[in-house]
C-alpha positions as CSV (number, residue, x, y, z in Angstrom):
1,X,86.2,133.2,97.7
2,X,88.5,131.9,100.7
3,X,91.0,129.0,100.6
4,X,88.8,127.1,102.6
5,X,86.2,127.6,99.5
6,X,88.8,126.9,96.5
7,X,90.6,123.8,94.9
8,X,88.4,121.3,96.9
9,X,89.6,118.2,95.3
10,X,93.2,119.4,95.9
11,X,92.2,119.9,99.9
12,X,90.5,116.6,99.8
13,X,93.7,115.3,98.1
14,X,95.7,116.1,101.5
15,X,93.1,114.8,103.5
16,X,93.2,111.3,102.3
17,X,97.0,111.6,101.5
18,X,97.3,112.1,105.3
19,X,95.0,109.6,106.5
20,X,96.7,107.0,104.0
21,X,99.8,108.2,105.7
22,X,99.1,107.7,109.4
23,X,97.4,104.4,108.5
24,X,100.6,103.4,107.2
25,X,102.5,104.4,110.2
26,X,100.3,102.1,112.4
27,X,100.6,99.3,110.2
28,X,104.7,100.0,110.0
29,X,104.3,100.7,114.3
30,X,102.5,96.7,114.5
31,X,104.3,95.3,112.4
32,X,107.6,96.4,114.2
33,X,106.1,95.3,117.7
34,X,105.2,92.0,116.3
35,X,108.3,91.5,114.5
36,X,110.0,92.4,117.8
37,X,108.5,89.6,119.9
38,X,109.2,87.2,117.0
39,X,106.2,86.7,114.9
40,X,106.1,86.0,111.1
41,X,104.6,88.3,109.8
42,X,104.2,87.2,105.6
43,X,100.9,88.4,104.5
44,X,101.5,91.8,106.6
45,X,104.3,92.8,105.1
46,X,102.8,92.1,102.1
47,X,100.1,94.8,102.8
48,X,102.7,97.4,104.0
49,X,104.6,96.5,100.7
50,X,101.7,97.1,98.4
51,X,99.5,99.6,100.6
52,X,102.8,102.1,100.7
53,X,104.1,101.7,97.3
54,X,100.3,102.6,95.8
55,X,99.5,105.0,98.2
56,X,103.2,106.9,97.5
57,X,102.3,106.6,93.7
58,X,98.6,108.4,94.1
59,X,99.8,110.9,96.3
60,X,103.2,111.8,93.8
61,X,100.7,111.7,90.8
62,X,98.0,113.9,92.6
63,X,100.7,116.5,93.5
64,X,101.7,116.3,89.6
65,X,98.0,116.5,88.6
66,X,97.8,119.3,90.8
67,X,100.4,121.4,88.8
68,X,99.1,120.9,85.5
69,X,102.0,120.8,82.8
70,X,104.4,121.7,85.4
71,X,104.2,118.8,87.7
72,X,105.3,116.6,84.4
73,X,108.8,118.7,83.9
74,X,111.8,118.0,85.3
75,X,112.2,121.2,86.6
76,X,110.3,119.4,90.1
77,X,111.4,116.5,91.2
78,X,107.8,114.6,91.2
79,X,109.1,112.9,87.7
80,X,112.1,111.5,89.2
81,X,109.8,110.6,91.9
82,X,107.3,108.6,90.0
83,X,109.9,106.8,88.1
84,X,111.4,105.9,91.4
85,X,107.7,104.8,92.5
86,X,107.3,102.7,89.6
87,X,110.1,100.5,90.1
88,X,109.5,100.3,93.9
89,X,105.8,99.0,93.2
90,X,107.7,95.9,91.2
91,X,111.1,95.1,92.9
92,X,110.3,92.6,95.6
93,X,107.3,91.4,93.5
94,X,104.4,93.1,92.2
95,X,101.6,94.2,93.8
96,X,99.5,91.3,92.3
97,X,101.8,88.6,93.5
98,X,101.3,90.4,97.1
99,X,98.2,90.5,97.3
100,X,97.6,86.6,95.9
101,X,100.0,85.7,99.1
102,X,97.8,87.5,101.2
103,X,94.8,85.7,99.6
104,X,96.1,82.7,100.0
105,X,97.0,82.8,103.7
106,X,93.9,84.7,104.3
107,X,91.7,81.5,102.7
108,X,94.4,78.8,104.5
109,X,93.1,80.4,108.2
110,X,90.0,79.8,107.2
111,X,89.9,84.0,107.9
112,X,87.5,86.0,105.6
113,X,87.2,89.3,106.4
């Protein structure tokens, strides 16, 4: 069996860990470019705020999953980085209080997607 044959869901883990990734750089890249020519942008860095603290906490505990009993030791820093996660995805306001601000704005402009 080749690489390209073994640990599928760990490949596929990658895969969307990327995509999430560059998604999030075009959302940081428009946000920036719009901040820049002085637009408010609320509900959008609302998304950035809860779209990069869960996709950071799936890809850390994929990586973890992916180790078995090692990727829960100290020994690698994944723990330290969940914890860090953890905290991030609350400081600044949950992601539930995001996302009911983007709600809200999204139902006030009449803008359903």
């Amino acid at each position: 069996m080749c690489i390209r044959d073994s640990r599928q869901a760990i490949q596929w883990w990658i895969a969307d860990g990327t995509t999430k990734m560059h998604v999030l750089r075009l959302m940081l890249i428009d946000a920036a470019a719009r901040v820049k020519q002085g637009e408010r942008l609320r509900s959008e860095l609302s998304m950035i705020k809860v779209f990069a603290t869960e996709m950071a906490a799936e890809i850390v505990d994929h990586a973890m999953q992916s180790l078995g009993g090692m990727g829960m030791t100290k020994e690698i820093p994944l723990q330290a980085m969940a914890n860090r996660l953890r905290v991030w995805r609350v400081l600044e306001g949950p992601s539930e209080v995001h996302r009911q601000l983007i709600a809200r704005n999204r139902l006030r402009a009449g803008v359903i997607p």
